[in-house]
N, C-alpha and C positions, 0 to 999 in steps of 0.2 A: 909234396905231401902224398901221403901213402892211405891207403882206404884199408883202416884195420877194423876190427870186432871188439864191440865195446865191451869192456869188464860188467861181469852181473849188477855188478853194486851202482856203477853207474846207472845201466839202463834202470834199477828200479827207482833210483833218485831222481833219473829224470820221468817214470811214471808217475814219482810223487807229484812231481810239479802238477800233474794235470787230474789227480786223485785229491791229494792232501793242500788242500788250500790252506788251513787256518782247524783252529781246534776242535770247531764243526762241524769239520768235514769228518775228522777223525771218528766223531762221536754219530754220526750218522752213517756211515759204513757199520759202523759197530751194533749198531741197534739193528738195523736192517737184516745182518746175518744173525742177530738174534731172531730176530722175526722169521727169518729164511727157517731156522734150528726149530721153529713150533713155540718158543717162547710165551709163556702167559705174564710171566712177572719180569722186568729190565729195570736195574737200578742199575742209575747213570750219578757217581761220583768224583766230581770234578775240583781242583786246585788251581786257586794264581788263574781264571778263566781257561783253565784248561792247559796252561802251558809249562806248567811242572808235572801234574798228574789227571791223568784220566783212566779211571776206572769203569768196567762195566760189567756188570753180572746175570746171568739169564737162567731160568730153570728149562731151558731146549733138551732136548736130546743129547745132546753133546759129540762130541769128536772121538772117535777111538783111539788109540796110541800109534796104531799103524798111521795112521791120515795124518797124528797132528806138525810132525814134520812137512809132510807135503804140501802142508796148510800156508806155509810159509815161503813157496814157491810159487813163480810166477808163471800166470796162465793155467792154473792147478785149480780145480772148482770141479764138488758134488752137484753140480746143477745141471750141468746140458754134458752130454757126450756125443754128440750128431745133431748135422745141419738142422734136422729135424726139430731136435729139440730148440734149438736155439730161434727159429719159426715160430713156437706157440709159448713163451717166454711167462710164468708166472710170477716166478722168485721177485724178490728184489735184489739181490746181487747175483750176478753168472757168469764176470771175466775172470776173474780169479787174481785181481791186481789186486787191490784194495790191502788183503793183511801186509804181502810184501812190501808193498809201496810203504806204506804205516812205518813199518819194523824199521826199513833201509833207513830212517830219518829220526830215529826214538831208540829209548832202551827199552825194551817190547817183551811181555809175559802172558802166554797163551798159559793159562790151565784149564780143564776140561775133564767132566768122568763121563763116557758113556751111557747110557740107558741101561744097557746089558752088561755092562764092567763093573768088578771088586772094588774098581779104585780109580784114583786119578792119577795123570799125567800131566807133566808141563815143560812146554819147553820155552828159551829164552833168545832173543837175538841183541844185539848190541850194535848198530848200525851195520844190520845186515847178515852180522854172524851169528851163525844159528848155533845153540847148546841144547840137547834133550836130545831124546826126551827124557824125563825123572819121575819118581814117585811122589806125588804130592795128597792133599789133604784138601777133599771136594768134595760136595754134594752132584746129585745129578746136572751137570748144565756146563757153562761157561765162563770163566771169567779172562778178560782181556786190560791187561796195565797198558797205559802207556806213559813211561816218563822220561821230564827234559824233550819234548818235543822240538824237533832241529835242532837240535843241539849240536849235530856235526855239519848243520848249513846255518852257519849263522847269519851270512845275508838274506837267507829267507826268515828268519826271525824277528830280523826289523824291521819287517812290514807286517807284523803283528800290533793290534792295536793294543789299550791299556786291558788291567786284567778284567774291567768292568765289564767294558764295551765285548769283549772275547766269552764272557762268561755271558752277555744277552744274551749272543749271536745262537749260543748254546741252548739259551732256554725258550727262545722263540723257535728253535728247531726243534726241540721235542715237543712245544705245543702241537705245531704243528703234523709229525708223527702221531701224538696222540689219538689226532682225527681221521686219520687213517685208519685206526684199529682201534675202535670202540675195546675190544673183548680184551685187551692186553693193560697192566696195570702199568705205570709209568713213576717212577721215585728218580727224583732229581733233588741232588744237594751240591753245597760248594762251600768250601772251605770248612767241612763240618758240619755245615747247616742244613735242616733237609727244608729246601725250597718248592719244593711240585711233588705233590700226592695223588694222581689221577687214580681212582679205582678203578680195575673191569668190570664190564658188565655188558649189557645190551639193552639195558630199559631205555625210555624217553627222556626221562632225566636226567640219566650218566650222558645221552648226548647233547642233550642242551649245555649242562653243565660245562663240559670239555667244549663246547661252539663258544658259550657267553663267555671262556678264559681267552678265548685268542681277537675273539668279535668283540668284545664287549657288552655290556650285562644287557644292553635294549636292543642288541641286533636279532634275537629271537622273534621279539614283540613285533619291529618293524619287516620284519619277511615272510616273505612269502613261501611257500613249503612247493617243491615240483617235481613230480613222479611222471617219467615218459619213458614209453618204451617201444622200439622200432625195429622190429629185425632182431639182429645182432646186434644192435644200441641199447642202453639201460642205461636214464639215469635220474638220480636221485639229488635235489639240492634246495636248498635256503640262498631264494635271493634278492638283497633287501630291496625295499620301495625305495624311489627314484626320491622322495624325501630325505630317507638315511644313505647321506651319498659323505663321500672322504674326500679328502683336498690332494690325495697319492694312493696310488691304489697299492695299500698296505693291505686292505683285510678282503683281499681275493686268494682262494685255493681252490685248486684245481689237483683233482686225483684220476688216475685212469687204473682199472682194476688192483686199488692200495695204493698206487705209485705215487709219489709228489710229483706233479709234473708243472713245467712254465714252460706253456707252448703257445706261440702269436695265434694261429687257425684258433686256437680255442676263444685267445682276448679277443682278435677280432670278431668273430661270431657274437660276444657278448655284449662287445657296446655297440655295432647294429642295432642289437635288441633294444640297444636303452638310449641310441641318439636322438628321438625325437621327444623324450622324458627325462632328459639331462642337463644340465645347464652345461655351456660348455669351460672346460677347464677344473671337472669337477667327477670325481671315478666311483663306480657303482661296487657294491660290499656283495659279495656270496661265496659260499662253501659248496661246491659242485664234485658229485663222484659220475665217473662214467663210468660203464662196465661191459666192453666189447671185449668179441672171439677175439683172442692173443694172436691170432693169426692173424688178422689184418691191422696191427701196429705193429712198427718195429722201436723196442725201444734200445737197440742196439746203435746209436747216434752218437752218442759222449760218453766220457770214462764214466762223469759225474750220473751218469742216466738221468738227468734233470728232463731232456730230449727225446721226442718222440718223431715217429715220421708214422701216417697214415695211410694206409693201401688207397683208400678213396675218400680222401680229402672234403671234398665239395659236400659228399653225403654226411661226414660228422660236421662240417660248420651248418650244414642249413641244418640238421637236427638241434644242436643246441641252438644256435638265432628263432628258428620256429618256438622249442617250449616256451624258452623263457620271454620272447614279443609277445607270444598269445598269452601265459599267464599275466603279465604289465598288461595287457590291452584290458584284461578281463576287471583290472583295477581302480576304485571309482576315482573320477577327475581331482577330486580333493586332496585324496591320499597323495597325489602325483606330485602333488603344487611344492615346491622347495623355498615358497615364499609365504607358502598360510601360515608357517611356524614362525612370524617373525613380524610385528607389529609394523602399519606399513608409519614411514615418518610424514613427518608437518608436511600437508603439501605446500603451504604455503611458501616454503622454504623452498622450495624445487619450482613452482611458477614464476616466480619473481626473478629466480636466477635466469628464466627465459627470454622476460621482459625488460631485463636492466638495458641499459644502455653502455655503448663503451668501445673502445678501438677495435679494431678486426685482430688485434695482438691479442686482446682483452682472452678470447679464450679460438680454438679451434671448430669449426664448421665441421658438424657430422656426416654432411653430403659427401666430403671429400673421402670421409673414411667410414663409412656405413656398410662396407665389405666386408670390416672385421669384425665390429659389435654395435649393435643400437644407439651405447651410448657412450660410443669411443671419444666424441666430441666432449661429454661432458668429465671422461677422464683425466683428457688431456689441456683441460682448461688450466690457466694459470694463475698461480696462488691468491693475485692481490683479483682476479677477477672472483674467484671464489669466493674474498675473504668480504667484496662490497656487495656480493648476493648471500650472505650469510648476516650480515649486517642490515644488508635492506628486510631479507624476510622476518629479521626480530620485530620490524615495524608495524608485520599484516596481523591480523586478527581473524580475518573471516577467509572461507572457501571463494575465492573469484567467480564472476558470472560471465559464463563462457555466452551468453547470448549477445554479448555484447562485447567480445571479443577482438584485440587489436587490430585495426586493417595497416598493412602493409603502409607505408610512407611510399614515397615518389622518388624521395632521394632514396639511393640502397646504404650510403654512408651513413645513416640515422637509425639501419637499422641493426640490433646487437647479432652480435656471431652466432648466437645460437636461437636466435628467431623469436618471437610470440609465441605463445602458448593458444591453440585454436581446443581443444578436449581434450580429455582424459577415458582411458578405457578400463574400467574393469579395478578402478581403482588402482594401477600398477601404473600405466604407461601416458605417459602426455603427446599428444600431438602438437607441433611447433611446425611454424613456418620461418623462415627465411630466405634472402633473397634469391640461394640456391635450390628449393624446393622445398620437403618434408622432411622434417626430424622426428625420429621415437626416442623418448630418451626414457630410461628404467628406472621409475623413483628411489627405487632403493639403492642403485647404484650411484647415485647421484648424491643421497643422501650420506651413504657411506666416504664418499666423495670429499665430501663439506666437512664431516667429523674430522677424517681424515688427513685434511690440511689444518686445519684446527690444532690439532693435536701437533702436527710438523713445528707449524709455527713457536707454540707454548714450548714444545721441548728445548725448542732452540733458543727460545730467553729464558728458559730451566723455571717456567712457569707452572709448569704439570703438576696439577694436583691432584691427589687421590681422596677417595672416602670410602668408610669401613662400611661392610654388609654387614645389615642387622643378624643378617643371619648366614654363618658360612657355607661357601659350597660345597661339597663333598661329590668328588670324583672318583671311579675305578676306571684305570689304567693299563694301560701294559706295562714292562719292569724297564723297558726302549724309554719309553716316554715321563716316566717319572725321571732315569737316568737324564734326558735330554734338557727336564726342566731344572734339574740339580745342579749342570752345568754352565747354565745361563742363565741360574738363579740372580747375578745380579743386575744382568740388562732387564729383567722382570720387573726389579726394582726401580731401575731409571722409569721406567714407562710406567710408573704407578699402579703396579699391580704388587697384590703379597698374596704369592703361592708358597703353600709349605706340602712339605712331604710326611704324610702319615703313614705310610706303609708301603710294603715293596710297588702295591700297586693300586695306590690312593694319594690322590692328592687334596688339597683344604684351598681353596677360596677365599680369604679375608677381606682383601683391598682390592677397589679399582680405580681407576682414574674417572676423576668424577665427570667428565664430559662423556663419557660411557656408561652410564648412572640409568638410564632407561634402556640398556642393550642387553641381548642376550647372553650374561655372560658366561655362562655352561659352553654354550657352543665357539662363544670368541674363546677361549681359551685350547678348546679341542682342537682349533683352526691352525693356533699360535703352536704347538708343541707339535702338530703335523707337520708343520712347516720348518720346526728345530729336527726334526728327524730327517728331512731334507738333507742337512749341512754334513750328518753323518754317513749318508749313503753319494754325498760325492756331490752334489748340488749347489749353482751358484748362491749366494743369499748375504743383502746387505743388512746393514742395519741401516737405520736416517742418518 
């Protein structure tokens, strides 16, 4: 084997691979050098989720006729010309991969008129072969085709998903753009249809507005607003109270001077902030802009610039852990509670399952596993021990009086797995004893518990029954999550729920299973479709 030089067309095929993932990629290189161009208006026109046609048009500056071939060459970029430049990095694009890489895999249409030019030019490439430049027919700006995307790699094309899924991916990315750049207007359609209308501006409004499309319409109300500034640090952010908390941390962004960035030093930093106000297994919602000297980040790390690297590390996580710990600490106790939103259930339901009686099978001792959670014991109890403490608390009637509370037996076989009930704190937690020590167990957990096998059981003798809401719920969504409930619209139905879809990004409420008839069902359901977004992004998840 001989060590030759690879043909152009390969190397930029194989730059593709690590630029051009998927039709969103495409479309975010594309916006970005819009934005690089001065851009105020970007309409992003998309087909088949992007993978027949992607259009995008900008009123930037535009390209001259001399550059636009150049354009189309690799490692060729108006942005840095010296190490210098490349040390205090503004732009958002500066390797100069991106069009090439694009072109080498698409049948690819640069047109562009100058600022100062008569007219427009365009030129074409055809996996990789370049025509133009020509005389074309343009306004001041840009416009970039791209179609048949992989069309000359068509094993990378069948790791594209359907056109649905491909055409989110798309509009969850320019939400997220949009919040970058308040001042730039945003038009997004697909298949004809105009889908996203963001206006520019700078008011308080236009930014609520563009935060409540990607957050959600109450993440405003539940956050808290954080202005700090230190040195060469600046930053600006919404981030919600440890009550508006996600089951995936879907509605985190993070920008460093415009950039999107997904950088650990920053997650980490964050949930410090909010571990002692967290439940755990449950991720905290905010929109965070940083705004340091370009000289002490490098975001020269990956093709994708998703990656950052920090000159001094230690000094930007303790500045964000510090804002955001001290504005949460300044928050009164109530606000914090992730349990005042949620009526507490029958205790009596949850004491009795203390006090039953029953084999050491019957359910698992908390002592053994109270390293992992409070009330790991009463998770891992077993059905039929659930099902006779579920059965016995339909018997109680009143609150128990703890003054005269179980004493321990003699024998420890008498006494059940998960001990007597000695207090209750704060209305939330019960103290138990058994023969291994002290149990806490979390009512609510326990009570979710109890439904929860309930509901196992019933499905499994196709007993489940639903009952209509007097009055339907009406949800705003993202276009992900209404997609996710559409697709497992009918396991929705086995479990006696009736969600319908009212709009790209509304869902309706109807039915639920009636042993869920006193629950929150606004929040069981945002739980339920967080958890089907799961299945999409690659996570295990059963059904019963």
């Amino acid at each position: 084997m001989f060590i030759r030089k690879l043909p152009n067309q390969l190397i930029d095929q194989i730059a593709a691979g690590e630029v051009v993932e998927r039709p969103a990629s495409v479309v975010k290189e594309l916006v970005e050098n819009a934005l690089d161009a001065g851009a105020t208006i970007i309409d992003i026109e998309v087909q088949t989720g992007g993978k027949k046609r992607i259009k995008i048009t900008d009123n930037g500056q535009g390209i001259s006729i001399d550059d636009l071939a150049m354009a189309l060459q690799r490692h060729a970029t108006s942005k840095i010309h010296t190490l210098e430049d490349l040390e205090s990095l503004l732009s958002m694009g500066f390797r100069g991969e991106a069009l090439p890489s694009i072109a080498s895999v698409s049948r690819f249409e640069l047109i562009s008129r100058h600022k100062d030019a008569d007219m427009a030019y365009q030129v074409n490439a055809h996996g990789g072969e370049i025509e133009g430049p020509m005389p074309a027919a343009h306004p001041v700006g840009t416009t970039v085709i791209v179609s048949d995307l992989f069309f000359n790699t068509p094993a990378r094309r069948r790791f594209l998903k359907t056109d649905k899924t491909e055409y989110l991916r798309i509009d969850e990315l320019i939400k997220r753009v949009s919040l970058s750049r308040f001042d730039v207007t945003f038009r997004l359609s697909h298949n004809g249809k105009m889908i996203r209308n963001a206006q520019g501006g700078d008011s308080e409004i236009l930014r609520h507005q563009r935060i409540n499309q990607l957050c959600g319409k109450d993440f405003i109300e539940n956050a808290i607003f954080i202005e700090q500034q230190r040195g060469h640090l600046k930053m600006s952010d919404w981030v919600a109270k440890p009550s508006w908390n996600r089951a995936q941390p879907d509605r985190q962004f993070f920008y460093i001077n415009n950039r999107m960035i997904k950088d650990k030093l920053v997650g980490h930093a964050i949930r410090q902030a909010y571990q002692d106000v967290l439940f755990h297994g449950r991720f905290p919602a905010f929109v965070l802009y940083l705004d340091i000297d370009p000289e002490l980040v490098d975001v020269n790390v990956h093709p994708t610039k998703h990656e950052v690297r920090f000159r001094d590390s230690k000094l930007v996580h303790d500045f964000i852990f510090g804002s955001i710990h001290q504005s949460l600490a300044q928050t009164r106790v109530g606000e914090m509670s992730a349990t005042t939103a949620e009526p507490l259930p029958d205790y009596s339901q949850i004491q009795h399952r203390l006090n039953l009686g029953g084999s050491s099978q019957g359910g698992v001792s908390s002592y053994q596993n109270y390293s992992n959670t409070p009330s790991q014991g009463i998770r891992e109890a077993s059905l039929d021990y659930l099902n006779q403490a579920a059965s016995a608390s339909d018997q109680m009637s009143q609150m128990p009086d703890f003054s005269q509370a179980t004493e321990l037996p003699e024998n420890n076989e008498d006494i059940p797995p998960l001990g007597y009930a000695k207090a209750q704190i704060h209305g939330v937690f019960i103290i138990a004893e058994n023969q291994h020590g002290l149990i806490i167990v979390d009512m609510h957990a326990a009570h979710e518990r109890i439904t929860y096998e309930r509901m196992k059981q019933r499905f499994a003798d196709d007993a489940l029954k639903n009952q209509k809401l007097l009055v339907p719920i009406q949800l705003s969504v993202s276009s992900r999550e209404v997609n996710a409930v559409e697709t497992h619209q009918q396991w929705f139905e086995q479990l006696g729920f009736e969600v319908t879809v009212a709009g790209e990004e509304s869902l309706v409420i109807r039915k639920i299973p009636a042993l869920l008839a006193n629950a929150d069902v606004e929040n069981l359901i945002k739980l339920i479709y967080e958890t089907l977004l799961k299945i999409e992004d690659g996570h295990s998840f059963k059904y019963f």
